[in-house]
VEXLUM-74440 format. One record per residue: residue number from 1; residue in one letter; x, z, y of N, C-alpha, C in turn. Coordinates in pm, whole numbers. Atoms other than C-alpha are relative to their C-alpha. Layout:
<atoms>
 pos code   n.c1   n.c3   n.c2  ca.c1  ca.c3  ca.c2   c.c1   c.c3   c.c2
 NUM    A      X      Z      Y      X      Z      Y      X      Z      Y
...
</atoms>
This chain:
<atoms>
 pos code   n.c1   n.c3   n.c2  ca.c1  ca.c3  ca.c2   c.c1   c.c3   c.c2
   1    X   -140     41     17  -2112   5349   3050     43     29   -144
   2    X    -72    -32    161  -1972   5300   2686    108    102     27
   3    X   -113   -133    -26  -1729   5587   2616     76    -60    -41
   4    X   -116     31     42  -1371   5521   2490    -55     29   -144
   5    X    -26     44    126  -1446   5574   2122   -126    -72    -29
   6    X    121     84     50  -1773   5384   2108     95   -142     35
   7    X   -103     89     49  -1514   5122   2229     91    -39   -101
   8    X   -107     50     80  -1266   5146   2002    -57    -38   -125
   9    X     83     68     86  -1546   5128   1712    -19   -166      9
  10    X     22    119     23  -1668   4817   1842    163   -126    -31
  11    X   -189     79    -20  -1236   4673   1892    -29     -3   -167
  12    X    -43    -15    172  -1238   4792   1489   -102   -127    -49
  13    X     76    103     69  -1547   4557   1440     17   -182     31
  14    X    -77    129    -59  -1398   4263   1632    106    -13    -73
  15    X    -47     -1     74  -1098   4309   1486    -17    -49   -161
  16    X      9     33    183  -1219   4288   1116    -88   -137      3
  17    X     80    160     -9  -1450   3990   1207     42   -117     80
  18    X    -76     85    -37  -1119   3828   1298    -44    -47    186
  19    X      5     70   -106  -1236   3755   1675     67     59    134
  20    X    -82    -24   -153  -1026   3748   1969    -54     65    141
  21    X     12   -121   -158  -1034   4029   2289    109     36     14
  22    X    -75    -31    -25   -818   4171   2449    -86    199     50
  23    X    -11   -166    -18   -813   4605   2488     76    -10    107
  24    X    -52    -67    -23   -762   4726   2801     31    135     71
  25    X    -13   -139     68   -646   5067   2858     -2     75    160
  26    X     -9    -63   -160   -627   5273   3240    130     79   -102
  27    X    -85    -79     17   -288   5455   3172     47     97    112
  28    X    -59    -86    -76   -224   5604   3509    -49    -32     84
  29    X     47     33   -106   -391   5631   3815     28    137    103
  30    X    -52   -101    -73   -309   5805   4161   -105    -16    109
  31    X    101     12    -66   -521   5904   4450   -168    -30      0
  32    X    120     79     35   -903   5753   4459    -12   -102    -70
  33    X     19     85     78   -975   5543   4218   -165     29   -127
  34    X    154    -27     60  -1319   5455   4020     59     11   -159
  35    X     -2     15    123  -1181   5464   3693    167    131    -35
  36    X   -102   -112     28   -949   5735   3534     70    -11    -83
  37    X    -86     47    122   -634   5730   3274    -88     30   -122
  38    X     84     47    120   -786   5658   2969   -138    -34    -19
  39    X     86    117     39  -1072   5442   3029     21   -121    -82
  40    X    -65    117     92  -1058   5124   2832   -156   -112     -3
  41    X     64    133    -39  -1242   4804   2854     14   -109    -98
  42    X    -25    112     96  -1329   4522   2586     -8   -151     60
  43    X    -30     92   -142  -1253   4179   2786     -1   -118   -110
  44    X     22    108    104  -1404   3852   2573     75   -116     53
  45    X    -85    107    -75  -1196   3533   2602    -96    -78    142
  46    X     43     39   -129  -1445   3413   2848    -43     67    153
  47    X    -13    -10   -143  -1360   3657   3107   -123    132      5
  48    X    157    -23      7  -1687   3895   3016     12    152    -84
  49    X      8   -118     61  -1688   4271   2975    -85     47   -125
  50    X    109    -66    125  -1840   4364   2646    -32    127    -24
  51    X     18   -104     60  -1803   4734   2630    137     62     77
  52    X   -112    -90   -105  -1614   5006   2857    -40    -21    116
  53    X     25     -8   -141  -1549   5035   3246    160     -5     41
  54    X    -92    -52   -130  -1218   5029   3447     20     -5    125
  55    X     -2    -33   -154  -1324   5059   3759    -93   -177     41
  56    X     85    129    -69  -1475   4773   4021     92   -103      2
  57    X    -73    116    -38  -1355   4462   4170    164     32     58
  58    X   -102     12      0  -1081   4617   4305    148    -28    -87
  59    X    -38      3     94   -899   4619   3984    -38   -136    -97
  60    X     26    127    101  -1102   4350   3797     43   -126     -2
  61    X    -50    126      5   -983   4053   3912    176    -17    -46
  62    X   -141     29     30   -586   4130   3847    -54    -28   -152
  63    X     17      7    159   -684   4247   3489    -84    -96    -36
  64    X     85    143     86   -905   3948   3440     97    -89    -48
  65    X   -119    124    -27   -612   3731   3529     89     24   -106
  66    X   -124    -73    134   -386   3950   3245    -63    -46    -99
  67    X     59     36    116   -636   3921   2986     10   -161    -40
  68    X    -37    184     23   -649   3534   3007    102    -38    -47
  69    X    -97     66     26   -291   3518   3004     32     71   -109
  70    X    -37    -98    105   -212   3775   2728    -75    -33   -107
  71    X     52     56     68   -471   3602   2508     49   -175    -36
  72    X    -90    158     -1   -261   3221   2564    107     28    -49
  73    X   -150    -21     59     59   3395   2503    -17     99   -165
  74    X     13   -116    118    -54   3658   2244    136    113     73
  75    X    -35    -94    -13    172   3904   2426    -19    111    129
  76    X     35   -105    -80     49   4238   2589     84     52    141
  77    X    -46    -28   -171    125   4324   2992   -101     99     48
  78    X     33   -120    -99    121   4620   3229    -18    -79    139
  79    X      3     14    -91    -29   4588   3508    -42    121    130
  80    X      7   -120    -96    -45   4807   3854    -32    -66    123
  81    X     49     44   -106   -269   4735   4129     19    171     94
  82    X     16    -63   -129   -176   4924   4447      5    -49    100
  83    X     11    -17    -99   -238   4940   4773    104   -110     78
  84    X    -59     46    -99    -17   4746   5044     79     46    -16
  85    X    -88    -71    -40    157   4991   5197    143     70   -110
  86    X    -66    -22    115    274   5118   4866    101   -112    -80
  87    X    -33    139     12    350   4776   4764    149     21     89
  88    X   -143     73   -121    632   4733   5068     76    159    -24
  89    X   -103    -90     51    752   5110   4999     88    -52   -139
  90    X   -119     95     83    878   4943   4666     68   -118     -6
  91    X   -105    140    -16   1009   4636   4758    -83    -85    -55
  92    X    -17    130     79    816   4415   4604   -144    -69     18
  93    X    130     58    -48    493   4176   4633    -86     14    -80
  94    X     47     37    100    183   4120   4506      2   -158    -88
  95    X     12     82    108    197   3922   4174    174      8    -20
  96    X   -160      0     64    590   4006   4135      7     92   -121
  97    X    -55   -137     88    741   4165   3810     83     14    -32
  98    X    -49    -63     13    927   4419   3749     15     46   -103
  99    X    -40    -65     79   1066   4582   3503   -130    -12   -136
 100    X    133     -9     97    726   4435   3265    -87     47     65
 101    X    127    -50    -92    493   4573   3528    -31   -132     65
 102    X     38     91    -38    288   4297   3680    -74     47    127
 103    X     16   -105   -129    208   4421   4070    -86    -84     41
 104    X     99    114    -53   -150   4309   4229      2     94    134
 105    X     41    -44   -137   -253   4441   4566   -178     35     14
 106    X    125    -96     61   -539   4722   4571    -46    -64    175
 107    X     52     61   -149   -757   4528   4925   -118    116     32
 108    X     94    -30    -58  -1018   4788   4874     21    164     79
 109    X    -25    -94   -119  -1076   5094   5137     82    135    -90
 110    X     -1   -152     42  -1037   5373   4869    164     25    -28
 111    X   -153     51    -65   -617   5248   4880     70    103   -172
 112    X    -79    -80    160   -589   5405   4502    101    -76    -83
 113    X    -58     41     47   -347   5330   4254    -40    -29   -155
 114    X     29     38    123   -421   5211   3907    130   -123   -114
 115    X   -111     94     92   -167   5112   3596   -106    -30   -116
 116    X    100     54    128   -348   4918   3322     65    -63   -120
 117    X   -104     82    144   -218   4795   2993   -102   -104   -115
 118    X     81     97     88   -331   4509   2855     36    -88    -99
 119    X    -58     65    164   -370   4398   2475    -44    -49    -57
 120    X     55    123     29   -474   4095   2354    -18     64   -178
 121    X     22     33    162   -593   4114   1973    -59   -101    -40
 122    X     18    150     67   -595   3786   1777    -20      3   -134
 123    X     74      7    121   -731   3676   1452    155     31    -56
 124    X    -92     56     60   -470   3669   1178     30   -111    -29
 125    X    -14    161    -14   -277   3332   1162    -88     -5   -155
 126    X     85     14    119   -512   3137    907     85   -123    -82
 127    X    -51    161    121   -339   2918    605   -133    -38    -65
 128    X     52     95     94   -516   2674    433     30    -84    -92
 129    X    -83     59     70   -396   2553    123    -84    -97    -71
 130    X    102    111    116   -564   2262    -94     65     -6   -100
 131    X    -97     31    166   -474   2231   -436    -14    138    -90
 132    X    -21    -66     40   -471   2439   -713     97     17    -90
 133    X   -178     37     52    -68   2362   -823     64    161     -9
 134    X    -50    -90     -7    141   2628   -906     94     38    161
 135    X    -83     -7   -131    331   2573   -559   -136     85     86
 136    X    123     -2    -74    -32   2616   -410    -26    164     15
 137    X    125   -142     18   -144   2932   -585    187    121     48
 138    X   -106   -123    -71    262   3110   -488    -19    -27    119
 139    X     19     12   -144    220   2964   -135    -72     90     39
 140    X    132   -117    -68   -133   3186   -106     36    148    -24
 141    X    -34   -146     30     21   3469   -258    106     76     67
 142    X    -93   -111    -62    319   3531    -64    -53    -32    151
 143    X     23     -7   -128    151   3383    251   -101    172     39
 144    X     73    -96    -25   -116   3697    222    109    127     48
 145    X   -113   -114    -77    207   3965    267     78    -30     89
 146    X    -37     14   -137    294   3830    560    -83     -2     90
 147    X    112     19   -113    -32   3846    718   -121    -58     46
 148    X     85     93      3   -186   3537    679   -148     38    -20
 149    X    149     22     42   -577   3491    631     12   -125   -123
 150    X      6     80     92   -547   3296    347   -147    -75    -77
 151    X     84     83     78   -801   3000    215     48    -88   -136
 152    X    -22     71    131   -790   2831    -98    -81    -91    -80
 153    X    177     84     47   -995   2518   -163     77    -70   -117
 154    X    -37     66    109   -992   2354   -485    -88     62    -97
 155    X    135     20     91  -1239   2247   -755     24    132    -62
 156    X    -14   -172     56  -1274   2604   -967     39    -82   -159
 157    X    -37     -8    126  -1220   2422  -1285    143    -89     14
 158    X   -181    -29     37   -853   2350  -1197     27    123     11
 159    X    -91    -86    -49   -782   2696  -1116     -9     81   -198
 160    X     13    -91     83   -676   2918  -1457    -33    168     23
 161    X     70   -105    -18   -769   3186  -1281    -50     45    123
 162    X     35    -41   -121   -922   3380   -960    133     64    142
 163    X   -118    -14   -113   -643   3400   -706    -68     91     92
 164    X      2    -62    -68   -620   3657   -488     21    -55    159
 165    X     30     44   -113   -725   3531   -170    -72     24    134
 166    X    115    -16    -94   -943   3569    157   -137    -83     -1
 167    X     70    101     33  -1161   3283     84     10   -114   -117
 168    X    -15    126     98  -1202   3070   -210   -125   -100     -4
 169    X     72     94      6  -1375   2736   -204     37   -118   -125
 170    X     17    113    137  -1482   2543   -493    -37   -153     10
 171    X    -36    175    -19  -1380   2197   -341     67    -31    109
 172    X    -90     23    -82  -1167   2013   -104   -108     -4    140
 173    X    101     17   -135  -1495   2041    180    -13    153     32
 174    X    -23   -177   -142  -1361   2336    451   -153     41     36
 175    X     83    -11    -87  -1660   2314    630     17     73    102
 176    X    -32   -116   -111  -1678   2639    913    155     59    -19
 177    X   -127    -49     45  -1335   2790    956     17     80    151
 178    X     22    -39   -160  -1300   3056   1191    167     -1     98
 179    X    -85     35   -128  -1106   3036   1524    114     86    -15
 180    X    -97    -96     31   -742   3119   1469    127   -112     11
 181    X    -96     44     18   -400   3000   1467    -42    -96   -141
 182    X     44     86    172   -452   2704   1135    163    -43      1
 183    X   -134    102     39   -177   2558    931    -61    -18   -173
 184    X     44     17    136   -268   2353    620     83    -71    -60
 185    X   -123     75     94   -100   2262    346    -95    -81   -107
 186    X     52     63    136   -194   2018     48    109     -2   -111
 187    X    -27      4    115    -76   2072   -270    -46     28   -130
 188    X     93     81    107   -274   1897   -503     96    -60   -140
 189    X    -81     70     96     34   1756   -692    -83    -96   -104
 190    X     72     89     65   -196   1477   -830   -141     24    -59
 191    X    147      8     47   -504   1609   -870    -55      6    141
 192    X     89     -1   -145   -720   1492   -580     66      4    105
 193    X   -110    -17   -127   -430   1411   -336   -128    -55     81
 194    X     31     72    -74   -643   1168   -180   -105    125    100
 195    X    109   -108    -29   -976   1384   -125    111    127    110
 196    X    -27    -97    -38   -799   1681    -22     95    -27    134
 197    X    -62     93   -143   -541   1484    250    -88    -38     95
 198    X     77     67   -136   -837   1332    411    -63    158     65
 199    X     74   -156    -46   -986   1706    470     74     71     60
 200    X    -96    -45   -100   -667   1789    575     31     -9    155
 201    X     20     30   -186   -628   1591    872    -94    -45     79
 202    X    163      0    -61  -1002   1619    945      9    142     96
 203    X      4   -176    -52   -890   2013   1030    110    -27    124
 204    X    -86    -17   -106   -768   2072   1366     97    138    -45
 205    X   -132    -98     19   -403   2293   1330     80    -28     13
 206    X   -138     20    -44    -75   2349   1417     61    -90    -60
 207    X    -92     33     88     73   2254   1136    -41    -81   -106
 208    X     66     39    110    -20   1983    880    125    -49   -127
 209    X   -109     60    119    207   1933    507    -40    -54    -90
 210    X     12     62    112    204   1718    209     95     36   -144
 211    X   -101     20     49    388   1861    -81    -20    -90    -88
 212    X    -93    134     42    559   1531   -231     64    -71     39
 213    X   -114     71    -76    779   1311   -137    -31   -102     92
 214    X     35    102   -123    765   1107    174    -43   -149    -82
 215    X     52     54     30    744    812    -25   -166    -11    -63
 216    X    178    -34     30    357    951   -178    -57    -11     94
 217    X     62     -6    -80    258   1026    122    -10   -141     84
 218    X     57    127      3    333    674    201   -130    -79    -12
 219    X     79     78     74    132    532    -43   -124     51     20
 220    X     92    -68    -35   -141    796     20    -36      1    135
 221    X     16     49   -166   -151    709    408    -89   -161     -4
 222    X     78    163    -17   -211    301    318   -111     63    -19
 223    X    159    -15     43   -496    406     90   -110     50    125
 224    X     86    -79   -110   -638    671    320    -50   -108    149
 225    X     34     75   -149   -606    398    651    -95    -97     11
 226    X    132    135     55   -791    105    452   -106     71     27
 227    X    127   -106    -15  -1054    407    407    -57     25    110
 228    X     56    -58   -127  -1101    444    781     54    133     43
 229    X    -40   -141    -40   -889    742    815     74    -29    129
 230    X   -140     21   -108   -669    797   1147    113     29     -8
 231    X   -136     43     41   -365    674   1098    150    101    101
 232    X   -116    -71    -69   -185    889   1384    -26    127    -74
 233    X     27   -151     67   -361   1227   1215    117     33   -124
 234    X    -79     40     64   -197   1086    921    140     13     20
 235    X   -186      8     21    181   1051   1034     44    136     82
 236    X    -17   -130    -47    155   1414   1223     29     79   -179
 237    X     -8    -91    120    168   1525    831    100      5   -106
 238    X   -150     42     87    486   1649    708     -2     20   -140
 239    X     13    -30    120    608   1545    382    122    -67    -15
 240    X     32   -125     83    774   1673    189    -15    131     53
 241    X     48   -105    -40    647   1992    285    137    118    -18
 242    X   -118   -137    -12    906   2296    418     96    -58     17
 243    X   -109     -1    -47   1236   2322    520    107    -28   -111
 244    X    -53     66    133   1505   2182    290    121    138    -17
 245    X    -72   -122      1   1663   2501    148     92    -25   -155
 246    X    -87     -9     79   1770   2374   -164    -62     21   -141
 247    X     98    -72     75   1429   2463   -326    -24    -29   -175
 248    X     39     -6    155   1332   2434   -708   -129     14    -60
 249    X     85    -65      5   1101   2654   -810   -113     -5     92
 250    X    116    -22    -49    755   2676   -751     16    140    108
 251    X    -14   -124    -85    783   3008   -560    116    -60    133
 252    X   -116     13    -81   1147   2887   -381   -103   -110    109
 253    X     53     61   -123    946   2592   -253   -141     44    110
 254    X     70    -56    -89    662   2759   -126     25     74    111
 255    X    -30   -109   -108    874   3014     46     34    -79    105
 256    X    -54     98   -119   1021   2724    224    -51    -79    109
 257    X     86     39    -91    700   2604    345    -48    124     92
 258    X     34   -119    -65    635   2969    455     63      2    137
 259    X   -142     -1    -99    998   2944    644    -53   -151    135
 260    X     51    138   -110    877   2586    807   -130     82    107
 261    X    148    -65    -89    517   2767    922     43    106     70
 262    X    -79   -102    -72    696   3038   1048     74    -48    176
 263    X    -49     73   -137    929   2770   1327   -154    -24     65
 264    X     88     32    -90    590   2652   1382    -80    109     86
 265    X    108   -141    -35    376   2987   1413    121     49    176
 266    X   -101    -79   -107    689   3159   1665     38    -24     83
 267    X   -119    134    -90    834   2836   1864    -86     76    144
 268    X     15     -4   -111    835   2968   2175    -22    157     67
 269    X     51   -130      4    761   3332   2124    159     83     24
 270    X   -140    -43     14   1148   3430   2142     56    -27    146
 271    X    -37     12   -105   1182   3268   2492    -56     79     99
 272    X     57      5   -122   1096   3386   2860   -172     23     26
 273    X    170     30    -20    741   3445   2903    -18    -80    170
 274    X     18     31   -141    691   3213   3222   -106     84     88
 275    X    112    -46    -43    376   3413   3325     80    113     13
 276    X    -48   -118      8    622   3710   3315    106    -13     83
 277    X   -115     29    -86    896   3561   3540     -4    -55    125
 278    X     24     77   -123    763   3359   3795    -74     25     54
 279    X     69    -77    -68    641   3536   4100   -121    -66     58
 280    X     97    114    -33    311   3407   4221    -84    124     75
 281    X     72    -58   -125    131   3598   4540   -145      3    -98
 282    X     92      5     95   -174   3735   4356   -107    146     83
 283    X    125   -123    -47   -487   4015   4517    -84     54   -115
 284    X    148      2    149   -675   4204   4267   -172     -2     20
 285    X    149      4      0  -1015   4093   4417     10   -146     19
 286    X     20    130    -19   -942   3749   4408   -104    -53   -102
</atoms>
């Protein structure tokens, strides 16, 4: 059985090699139970213990069901598999929640109680910027203090210097890009719109921008469609790029595309978690 810090080593090496698990944790357990408060468990998006123990089936199947969903939403849930009987002393069913507790029903003989906390860790959202424009190279710089994973493609003999980045590529060809939230931007401001647009909406992501003016991107759409490009990929790509704040400056407008990636990155993160509200009859050996 992996121990708890040979886990958390490997979480640190997942973590830094950006890939998605979820941690989770035994916080409280009462009566019989195979697993004790502070076990902890590494849980791969496909459902697949990598490292740890919390206990058997009685338990595994709620927390399978958490991990899944806490990896779709990106936000972390308690969960507490007990017993029946225990169950109807509080009022409430399995798969109802409470107060952020998520309640399964413990089916097996040993009638223990177990609280689990489960915590999704996700890559950092990843920008991708094309271009090496002054909008381009403040975009990468203030996107990195907010978090971002920042890329930066563009030929090396536009750039005047080595930008501080996560990745720099010396041309508009991404190739591998690892698995993460994406949002790309182009700002090429005339060097290599074309090139760098078609690479754009070759990349699957949330979010795709053009900074220039809707009319360019026009004209840069015909070209691109004659070319064989797809024309719907194409009109998913906003332009002018960011939120209309009033911008100017190279820096002002970047921030504004920051502010736009931001509605996109959050939309939805401020509401209701449905998986957190809507009661759904649930066993933890299902």
């Amino acid at each position: 059985m992996t121990s708890a810090p040979e886990v958390l080593d490997l979480a640190a090496q997942l973590k830094a090699a950006e890939e998605s698990f979820v941690l989770a944790t035994v916080v409280r357990t009462v009566s019989v139970t195979a697993a004790k408060a502070g076990a902890k468990a590494i849980i791969r998006p496909d459902g697949s213990i990598v490292a740890g123990w919390i206990g058997g089936g009685c338990a595994r199947g709620a927390v399978l069901k958490a991990a899944r969903e806490a990896l779709a939403d990106g936000c972390p849930r308690m969960v507490s598999v007990q017993p029946e009987n225990l169950l109807t002393e509080l009022g409430v069913k399995a798969g109802e929640i409470r107060e952020g507790v998520k309640f399964a029903s413990n089916m097996c003989p040993s009638k223990g109680t177990m609280d689990i906390f489960v915590e999704p860790v996700l890559p950092h959202p990843s920008l991708i910027v094309l271009g090496a424009s002054p909008v381009a190279l403040s975009l990468a710089a203030q996107a990195r203090t907010l978090g971002y994973h920042v890329t930066l493609a563009a030929p090396a003999a536009d750039l005047v210097a080595v930008p501080e980045v996560d990745m720099l590529i010396d041309s508009f060809q991404l190739g591998m890009l690892a698995e993460a939230k994406r949002f790309v931007v182009v700002s090429t401001q005339g060097k290599g719109d074309e090139a760098a647009l078609r690479a754009a909406v070759s990349t699957e992501a949330i979010y795709h921008a053009f900074v220039g003016s809707r009319r360019k991107m026009m004209s840069l759409r015909d070209k691109l469609t004659a070319d064989g490009a797809d024309p719907a990929a194409l009109d998913r790509v906003k332009a002018p790029a960011g939120l209309d704040l009033g911008a100017i400056t190279p820096e002002e407008i970047a921030m504004s595309i920051l502010a736009e990636i931001t509605v996109a990155r959050r939309r939805g993160q401020r509401e209701p978690n449905p998986s957190l509200t809507e009661p759904k009859a649930h066993h933890a050996d299902e």
